[in-house]
C-alpha positions in Angstrom: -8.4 34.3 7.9 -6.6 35.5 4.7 -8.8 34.6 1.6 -7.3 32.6 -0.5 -7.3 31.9 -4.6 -10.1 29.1 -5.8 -8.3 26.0 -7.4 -7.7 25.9 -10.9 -9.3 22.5 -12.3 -8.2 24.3 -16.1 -4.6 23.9 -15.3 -5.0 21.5 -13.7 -5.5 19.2 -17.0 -1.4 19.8 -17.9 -0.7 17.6 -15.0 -1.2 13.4 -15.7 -2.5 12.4 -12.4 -6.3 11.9 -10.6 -7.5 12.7 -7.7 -10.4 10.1 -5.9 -12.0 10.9 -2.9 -13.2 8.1 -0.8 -16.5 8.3 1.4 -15.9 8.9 5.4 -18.8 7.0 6.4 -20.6 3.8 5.1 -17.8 2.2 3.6 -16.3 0.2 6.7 -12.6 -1.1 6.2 -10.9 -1.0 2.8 -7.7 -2.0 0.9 -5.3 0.9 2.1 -5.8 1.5 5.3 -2.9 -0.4 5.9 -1.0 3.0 4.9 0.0 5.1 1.6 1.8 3.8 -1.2 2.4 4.3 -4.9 2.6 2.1 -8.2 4.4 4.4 -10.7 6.0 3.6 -14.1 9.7 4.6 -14.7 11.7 5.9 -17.9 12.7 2.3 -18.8 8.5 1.5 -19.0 9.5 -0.6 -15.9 6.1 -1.0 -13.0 7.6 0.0 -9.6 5.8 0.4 -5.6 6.7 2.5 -2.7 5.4 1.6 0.4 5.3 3.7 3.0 4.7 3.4 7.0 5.7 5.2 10.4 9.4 3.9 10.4 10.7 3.8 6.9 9.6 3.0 3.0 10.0 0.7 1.0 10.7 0.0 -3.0 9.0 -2.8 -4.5 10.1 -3.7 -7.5 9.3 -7.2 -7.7 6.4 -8.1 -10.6 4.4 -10.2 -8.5 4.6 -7.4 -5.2 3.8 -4.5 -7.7 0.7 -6.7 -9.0 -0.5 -7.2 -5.8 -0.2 -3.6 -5.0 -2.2 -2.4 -8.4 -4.9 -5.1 -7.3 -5.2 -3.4 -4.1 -5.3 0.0 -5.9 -7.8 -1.6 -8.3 -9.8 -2.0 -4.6 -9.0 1.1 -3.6 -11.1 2.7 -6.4 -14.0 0.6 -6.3 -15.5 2.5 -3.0 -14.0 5.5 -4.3 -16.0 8.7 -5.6 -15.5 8.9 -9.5 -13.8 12.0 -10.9 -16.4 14.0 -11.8 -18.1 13.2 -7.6 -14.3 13.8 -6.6 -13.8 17.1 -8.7 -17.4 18.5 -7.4 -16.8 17.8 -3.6 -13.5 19.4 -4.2 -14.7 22.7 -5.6 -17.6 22.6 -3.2 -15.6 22.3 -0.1 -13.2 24.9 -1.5 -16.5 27.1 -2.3 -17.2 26.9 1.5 -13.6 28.1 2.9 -13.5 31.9 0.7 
């Protein structure tokens, strides 16, 4: 296998976004298994969601939907890893492939 460059967490810090690792074992069924989806802000400071399944996605745009959907991110991260435990794992897994 071809080696290949270690992440860089430093430039990583240009980009606005997080990365959250959730445990494989001991945490049982959680918010989100129910498949991906993102709550994003647009231009106009306006909250929107994107679902997304096997068949299609969907844009929710409705306040109460998009609510519901930061409550189940807000879920989401409570039986997540925090950043630092997520940025760790991440450079100790990549560690392990080189």
């Amino acid at each position: 296998m071809r080696k290949r460059p270690s992440p860089s967490w430093a430039g990583a810090s240009r980009w606005v976004f997080s990365l959250r690792n959730l445990p494989c074992q001991g945490v049982g069924a959680y918010a989100g298994l129910d498949g991906p989806f993102v709550v994003a802000t647009r231009a106009d400071l306006v909250d929107v969601g994107y679902l997304d399944n096997r068949l299609r996605g969907q844009v929710v745009e409705r306040a109460d939907e998009v609510a519901a959907l930061r409550e189940q991110w807000e879920a989401i991260l409570a039986e997540a890893l925090t950043l630092q435990q997520s940025t760790e794992l991440i450079t100790e897994v990549a560690k392990s492939w080189t």
